[in-house]
N, C-alpha and C positions, 0 to 999 in steps of 0.2 A: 504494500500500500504506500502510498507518496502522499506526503504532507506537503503541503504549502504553507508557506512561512505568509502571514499577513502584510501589505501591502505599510503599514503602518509602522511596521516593526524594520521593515529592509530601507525606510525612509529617516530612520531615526538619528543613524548617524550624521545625516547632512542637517538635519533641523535641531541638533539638540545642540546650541549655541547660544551664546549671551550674544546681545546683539553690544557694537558700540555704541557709545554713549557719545552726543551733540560734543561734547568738551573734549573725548577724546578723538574723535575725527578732524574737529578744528586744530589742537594739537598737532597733530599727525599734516594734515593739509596744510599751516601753514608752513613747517620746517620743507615740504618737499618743495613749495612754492619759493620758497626764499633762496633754497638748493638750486632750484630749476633758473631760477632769474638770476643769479648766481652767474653760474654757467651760461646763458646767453648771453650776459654783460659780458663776462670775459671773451667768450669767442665772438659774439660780433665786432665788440672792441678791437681785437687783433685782428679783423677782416677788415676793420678801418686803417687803424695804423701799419698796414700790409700794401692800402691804397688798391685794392679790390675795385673792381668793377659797379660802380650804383653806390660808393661809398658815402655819400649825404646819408641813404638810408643806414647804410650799414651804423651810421654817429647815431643815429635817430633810434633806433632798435638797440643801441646798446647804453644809449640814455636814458630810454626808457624800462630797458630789463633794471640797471641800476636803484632806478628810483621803485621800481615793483621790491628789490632786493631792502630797499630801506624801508618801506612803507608796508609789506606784507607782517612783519614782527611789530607793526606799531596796532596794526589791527589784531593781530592776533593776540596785544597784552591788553587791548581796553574789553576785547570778548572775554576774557578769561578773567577779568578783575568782575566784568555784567553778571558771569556765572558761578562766583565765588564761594556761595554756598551749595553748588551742585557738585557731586560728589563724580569721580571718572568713570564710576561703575553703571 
């Protein structure tokens, strides 16, 4: 005789998780944002001072990674000070 395992039961590994919490995603997203603008400041930077081809953009795109570079940790301490009694979990 063959038993069948419950649809419920073969599901459970994938749904039995804590979901994250608003504070840790914000957390989490702003350090890769700040990483990611980071890293475009620098290499568009050096695609200007390389004197690249459309270089006006290349100043403009890595002015602007820059400032996302400074201004994404400024957003992410005045959310984190908004959520201050919300716990990570």
């Amino acid at each position: 005789m063959i038993y069948l395992r419950s649809p419920q039961r073969l599901l459970k590994p994938f749904t039995d998780f804590t979901s994250m919490s608003l504070k840790a995603f914000h957390l989490i997203f702003v350090i890769c944002t700040t990483l990611f603008c980071l890293f475009m400041g620098i290499w568009t930077g050096r695609q200007w001072l390389a004197g690249e081809t459309g270089s006006q953009w290349q100043l403009l795109y890595a002015i602007l990674s820059f400032a996302g570079t400074l201004l994404t940790p400024v957003y992410g301490y005045y959310f984190l000070k908004k959520l201050k009694g919300v716990s990570f979990l």
